[in-house]
C-alpha positions, 0 to 999 in steps of 0.5 A, spaced: 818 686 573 811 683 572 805 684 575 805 678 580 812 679 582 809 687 584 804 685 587 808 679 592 812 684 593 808 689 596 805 685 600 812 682 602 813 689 605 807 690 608 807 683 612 815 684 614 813 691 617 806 690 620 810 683 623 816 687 626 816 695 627 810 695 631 813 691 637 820 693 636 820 698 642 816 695 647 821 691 650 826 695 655 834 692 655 834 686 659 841 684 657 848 686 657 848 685 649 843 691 647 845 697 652 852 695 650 852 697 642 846 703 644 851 706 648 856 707 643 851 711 639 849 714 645 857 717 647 858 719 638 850 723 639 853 725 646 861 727 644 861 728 637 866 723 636 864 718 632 870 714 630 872 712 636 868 713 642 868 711 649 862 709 655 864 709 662 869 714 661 874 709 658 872 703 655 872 703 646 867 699 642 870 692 641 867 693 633 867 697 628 862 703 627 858 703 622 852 699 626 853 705 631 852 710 626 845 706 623 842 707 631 845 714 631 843 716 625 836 713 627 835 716 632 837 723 630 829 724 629 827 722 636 832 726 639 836 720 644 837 713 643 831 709 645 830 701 645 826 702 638 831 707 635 836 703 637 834 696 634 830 700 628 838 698 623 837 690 625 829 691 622 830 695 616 837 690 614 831 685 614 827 687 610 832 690 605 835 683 605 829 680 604 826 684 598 832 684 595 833 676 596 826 675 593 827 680 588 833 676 586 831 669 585 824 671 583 828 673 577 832 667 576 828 660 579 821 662 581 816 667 583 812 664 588 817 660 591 822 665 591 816 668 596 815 662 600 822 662 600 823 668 604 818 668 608 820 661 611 827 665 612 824 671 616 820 666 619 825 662 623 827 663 630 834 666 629 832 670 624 826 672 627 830 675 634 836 677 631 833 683 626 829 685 633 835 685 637 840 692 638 846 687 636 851 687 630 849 681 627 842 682 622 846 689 619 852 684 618 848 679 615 844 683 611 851 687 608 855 679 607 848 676 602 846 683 598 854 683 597 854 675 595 847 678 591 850 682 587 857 679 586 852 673 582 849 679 578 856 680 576 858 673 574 852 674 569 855 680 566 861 676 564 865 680 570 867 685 565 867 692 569 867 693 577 862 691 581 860 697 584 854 695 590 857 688 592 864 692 594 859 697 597 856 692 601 863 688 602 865 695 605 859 696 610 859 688 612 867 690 614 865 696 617 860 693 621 864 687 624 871 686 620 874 682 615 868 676 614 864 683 611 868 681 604 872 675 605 865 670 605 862 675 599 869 673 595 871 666 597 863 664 595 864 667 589 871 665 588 868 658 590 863 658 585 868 660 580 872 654 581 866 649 580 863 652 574 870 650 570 874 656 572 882 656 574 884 658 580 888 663 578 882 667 574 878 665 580 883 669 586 885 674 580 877 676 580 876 676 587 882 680 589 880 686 587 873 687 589 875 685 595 881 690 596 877 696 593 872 693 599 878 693 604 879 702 601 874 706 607 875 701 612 882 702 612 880 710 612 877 709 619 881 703 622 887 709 620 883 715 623 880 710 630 889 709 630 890 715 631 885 716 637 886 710 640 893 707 640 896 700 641 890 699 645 886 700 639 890 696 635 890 690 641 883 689 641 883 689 633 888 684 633 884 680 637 877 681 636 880 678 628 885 674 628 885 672 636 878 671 635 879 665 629 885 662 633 882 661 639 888 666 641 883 670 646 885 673 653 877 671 655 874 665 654 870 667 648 863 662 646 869 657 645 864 651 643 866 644 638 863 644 631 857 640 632 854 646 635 853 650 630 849 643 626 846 643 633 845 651 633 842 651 626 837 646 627 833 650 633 835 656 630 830 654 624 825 652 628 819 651 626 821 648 620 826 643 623 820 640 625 817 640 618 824 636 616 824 632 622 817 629 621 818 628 614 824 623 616 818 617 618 815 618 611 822 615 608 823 608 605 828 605 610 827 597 606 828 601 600 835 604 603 838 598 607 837 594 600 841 599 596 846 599 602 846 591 601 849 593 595 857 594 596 861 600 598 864 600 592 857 600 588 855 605 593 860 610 592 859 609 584 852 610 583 853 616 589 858 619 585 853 620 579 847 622 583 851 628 584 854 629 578 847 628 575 845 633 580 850 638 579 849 638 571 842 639 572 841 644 578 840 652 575 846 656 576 842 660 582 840 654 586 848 651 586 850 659 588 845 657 594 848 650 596 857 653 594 855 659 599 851 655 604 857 650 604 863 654 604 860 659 610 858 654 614 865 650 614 869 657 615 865 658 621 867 651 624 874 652 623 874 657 629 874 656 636 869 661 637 862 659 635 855 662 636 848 661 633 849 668 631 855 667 625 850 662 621 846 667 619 848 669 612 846 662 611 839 662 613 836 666 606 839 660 602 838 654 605 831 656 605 831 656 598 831 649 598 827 648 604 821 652 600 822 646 594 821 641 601 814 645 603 812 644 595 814 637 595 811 636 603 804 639 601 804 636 594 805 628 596 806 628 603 800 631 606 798 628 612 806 630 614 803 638 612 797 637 617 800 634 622 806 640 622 800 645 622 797 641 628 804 642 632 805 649 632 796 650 633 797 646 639 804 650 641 799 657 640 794 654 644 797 652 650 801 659 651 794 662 651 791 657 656 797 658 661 796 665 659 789 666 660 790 661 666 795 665 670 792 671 668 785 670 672 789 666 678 785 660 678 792 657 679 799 658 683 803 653 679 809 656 685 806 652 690 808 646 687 815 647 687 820 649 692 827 654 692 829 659 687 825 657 682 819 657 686 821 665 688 822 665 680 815 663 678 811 667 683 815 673 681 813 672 674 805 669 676 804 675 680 808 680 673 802 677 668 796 677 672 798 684 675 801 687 667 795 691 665 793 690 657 796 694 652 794 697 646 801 694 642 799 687 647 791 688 644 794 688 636 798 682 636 793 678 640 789 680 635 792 680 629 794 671 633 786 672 632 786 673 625 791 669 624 788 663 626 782 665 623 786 664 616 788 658 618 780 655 620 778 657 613 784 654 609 783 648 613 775 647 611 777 646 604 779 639 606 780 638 598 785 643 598 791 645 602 794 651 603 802 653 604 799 660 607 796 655 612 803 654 615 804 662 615 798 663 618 800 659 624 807 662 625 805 669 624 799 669 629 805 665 634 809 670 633 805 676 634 802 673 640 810 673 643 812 679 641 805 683 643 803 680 649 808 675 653 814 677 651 813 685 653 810 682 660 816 677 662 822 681 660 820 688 662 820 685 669 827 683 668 829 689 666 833 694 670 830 700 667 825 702 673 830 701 677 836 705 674 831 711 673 829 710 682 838 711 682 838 717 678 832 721 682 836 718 689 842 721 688 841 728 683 847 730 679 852 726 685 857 722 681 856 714 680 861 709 680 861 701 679 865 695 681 864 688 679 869 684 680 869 679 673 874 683 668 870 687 662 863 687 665 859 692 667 853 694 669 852 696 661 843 697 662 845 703 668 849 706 665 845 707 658 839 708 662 842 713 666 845 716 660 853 714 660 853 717 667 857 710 671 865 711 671 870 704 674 871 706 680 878 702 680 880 707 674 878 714 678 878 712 686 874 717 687 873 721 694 866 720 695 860 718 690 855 713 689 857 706 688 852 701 685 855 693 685 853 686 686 851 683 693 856 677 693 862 682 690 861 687 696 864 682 701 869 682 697 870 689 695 869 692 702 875 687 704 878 691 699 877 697 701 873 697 707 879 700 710 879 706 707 872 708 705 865 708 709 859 704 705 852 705 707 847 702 703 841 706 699 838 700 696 837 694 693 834 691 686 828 687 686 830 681 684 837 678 682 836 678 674 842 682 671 848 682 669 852 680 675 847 675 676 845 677 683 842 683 686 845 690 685 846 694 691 847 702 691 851 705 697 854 712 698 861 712 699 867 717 703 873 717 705 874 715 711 876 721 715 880 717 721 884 712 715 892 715 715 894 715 708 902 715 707 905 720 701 908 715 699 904 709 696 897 709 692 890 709 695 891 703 694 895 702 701 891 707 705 891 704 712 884 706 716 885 706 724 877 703 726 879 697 721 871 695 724 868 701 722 863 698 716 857 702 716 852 698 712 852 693 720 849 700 723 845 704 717 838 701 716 837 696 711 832 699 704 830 695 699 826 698 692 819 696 691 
């Protein structure tokens, strides 16, 4: 490695740690997606069981473990899962990754591009929010490209021996979210194989092997996670696997047609499409029209050599890229099953070309450059005045509307002119500050055009949503001060849920009140406390009203959960006066004051 890869790597790793760690835990869970995998590190840290634990007492985890076992080994020195320990594996996946990724092709096509390349990948959107996010797909990504990294260094070696790290890799992806951990490694490889001349049996003979060794430790732990679980554990690996590809699920399951994920890719790499979209005025239509004037046949002749040509002249590294890009991306458009999410191993070497784009946009199309820059300036700016606007209380925009959007907008008016600045706040506005002065001092220099100038702006946005709006906005939403307010209402009593869709909980309560909810239709307790949504209470009172007596303690502050509604507190008893018959469940209890509902007589106590 020579002195310039040392130095752009160092400063690769300052940047993704200083654009990233800092505002990892700052943010509060305010979705079902980042408590719900939290909680399984939690149980393991609670129970000891780390191959198959459970939350509420009897749900499993629907994915293997080995992210779990990231959040709970990262959070051994804090003591207890936290929002920052939590999603410290997705960070440090990144990172990893990305030094690894512009280390590879540093090597072997362009040191800077390499480093351009990697700084376009983690700066686009759907990188840029996976690897800050307690969810499975930046670890599982970061496990499917080293894999594919390494599986190349193999090919380089002839193939001879046993590819060591890539079937480690191969095993950590497939013990983070199933079989794709080794098949999109292997059949990118094996893809590759066949295209650089080899026969499909040498290609399936090659391929075989590292990805039966890869299959060794998962197995262990899918045996191991049998004998705890049983038939319902090999259910939901049967359906999570093989359901899940064959549109065979017994819920609806992101089902979306295949151009979502072309739709999904071009705002998941925003702001680059921009750049790509601007560029598209730049094209010489005349020029194209006439070749298409041609004739069919002439066309598909003088394509078949463009891409012949292309193919014989491209280095071996960037057609690795374009195989992987290509064959990931029509694996995934064959389930019915699609989220933005499952692309993201292409991300790292799609950018790969974007970056020769960036090079080629600066140097011939600078005009289309400035105008990108001029785009995300003007997008930086606006956030600030609308910031800056709200934050004195010059204007009330909510006046303006009406309905549950006006509710909405007062709510999160009154939220950023209230929230006092923050030292983490402070730096990532003044961290945008420093950014933008990089890009007024490469703008003065009108001869020249600076690359870092785009960087600038994206870097200085981004501190400026992960420092100081995000945290604002979205720690509102959060249910966290209003799990802690049931926690110190109701002591040490037990607590159960109620929601009447199937398989969803209450998932930020129960982590902030430490895996403390139990499923009421699995216990049907004697007395307790109950917390469920407003809309399902009618419903679940109907029920049971008959048999319990309900009084309302207390009520969410707003409706922005789970369930999509308020939440609700009740304690609950049996009703003293129902009759019970020995010989049918709780089910069939019959109450003689079938008009006792306690919450029409017991005041009404909203949290503030």
């Amino acid at each position: 490695m020579d002195k310039e890869t040392r130095g752009l790597l160092f400063l690769l790793f300052i940047i993704l740690c200083g654009t990233l760690l800092p505002f990892i835990g700052i943010v509060d869970f305010h979705t079902k997606g980042e408590p719900r995998e939290a909680m399984v590190a939690l149980s393991m840290l609670e129970t000891g069981n780390w191959i198959l634990p459970t939350n509420f007492g009897v749900d499993i985890a629907y994915k293997p473990p080995f992210f779990h076992w990231m959040i709970a080994l990262a959070s051994l020195p804090f003591g207890e899962v936290t929002e920052f320990s939590s999603r410290l594996p997705s960070t440090v996946a990144l990172i990893v990754m990305s030094l690894f990724f512009f280390i590879f092709f540093a090597k072997r096509v362009d040191t800077m591009r390499s480093f351009i390349a990697t700084l376009i990948m983690v700066t686009t959107f759907e990188v840029h929010r996976a690897a800050m996010n307690t969810r499975v797909d930046m670890v599982l990504t970061a496990m499917i490209v080293l894999a594919i990294l390494e599986l190349y260094k193999w090919y380089e070696h002839g193939m001879k021996g046993i590819p060591f790290w890539s079937i480690i890799f191969m095993s950590c992806g497939t013990l983070t979210k199933g079989p794709v951990g080794f098949l999109l490694p292997c059949g990118s490889m094996g893809l590759f194989l066949l295209l650089n001349g080899r026969n499909f049996f040498y290609a399936l003979f090659k391929m075989a092997y590292p990805a039966i060794l890869a299959c060794v430790l998962p197995t262990v732990w899918y045996y191991l996670a049998y004998l705890q679980g049983g038939d319902e554990f090999l259910r939901l690996v049967v359906e999570e696997n093989f359901g899940r590809f064959f549109g065979k699920m017994s819920y609806e399951s992101h089902e979306n047609p295949a151009i979502y994920n072309v739709l999904t890719l071009i705002t998941g790499y925003i702001p680059w499409t921009i750049l790509l979209i601007l560029s598209l005025f730049t094209l010489h239509y005349k020029r194209s029209w006439k070749y298409l004037g041609n004739g069919i046949n002439t066309k598909a002749v003088k394509f078949w050599r463009a891409v012949k040509e292309w193919f014989e002249e491209i280095d071996r590294p960037r057609l690795y890229a374009a195989t992987t890009t290509v064959l990931i991306f029509v694996f995934y458009c064959i389930p019915k099953s699609k989220r933005s999410v499952y692309l993201l191993p292409i991300y790292p070497f799609i950018a790969v070309y974007v970056a020769d784009f960036l090079v080629w946009i600066v140097m011939d199309r600078t005009k289309i450059y400035k105008i990108f820059n001029g785009i995300i300036f003007c997008a930086t700016m606006i956030l600030l005045i609308v910031w800056g606007t709200l934050k004195t209380g010059v204007i009330e925009p909510e006046r303006y509307l009406s309905g549950r959007t006006a509710v909405k907008l007062a709510r999160y008016t009154q939220v950023i002119e209230d929230a006092p600045f923050t030292i983490i706040g402070l730096v990532g506005l003044g961290m945008c500050i420093l950014c933008f002065a990089l890009f007024f001092r490469n703008a003065m220099q009108r001869k020249r055009v600076f690359i870092s100038s785009s960087f600038a702006l994206i870097f200085g946005l981004q501190f400026l949503l992960d420092g100081m709006l995000q945290p604002m906005i979205l720690n509102d939403k959060s249910m966290k001060n209003f799990s802690y307010s049931i926690g110190q209402t109701i002591g040490n009593a037990p607590l159960y849920q109620y929601i009447s869709v199937d398989m969803l909980r209450f998932y930020i309560t129960n982590f902030y009140l430490d895996d403390r909810v139990r499923l009421f239709e699995e216990e049907y307790p004697d007395n307790g406390y109950l917390i469920i949504g407003e809309r399902d209470f009618e419903k679940f009172n109907n029920k049971y009203g008959d048999s319990y007596i309900f009084e309302e303690i207390m009520r969410s502050p707003h409706s922005d959960t789970e369930v999509r509604d308020f939440i609700k507190l009740y304690s609950f008893s049996k009703d003293p006066n129902a009759v019970y018959d020995d010989n049918d469940d709780d089910d069939d209890i019959e109450s003689t004051d079938s008009n006792n509902n306690a919450s029409d007589n017991v005041p009404f106590y909203e949290l503030q």
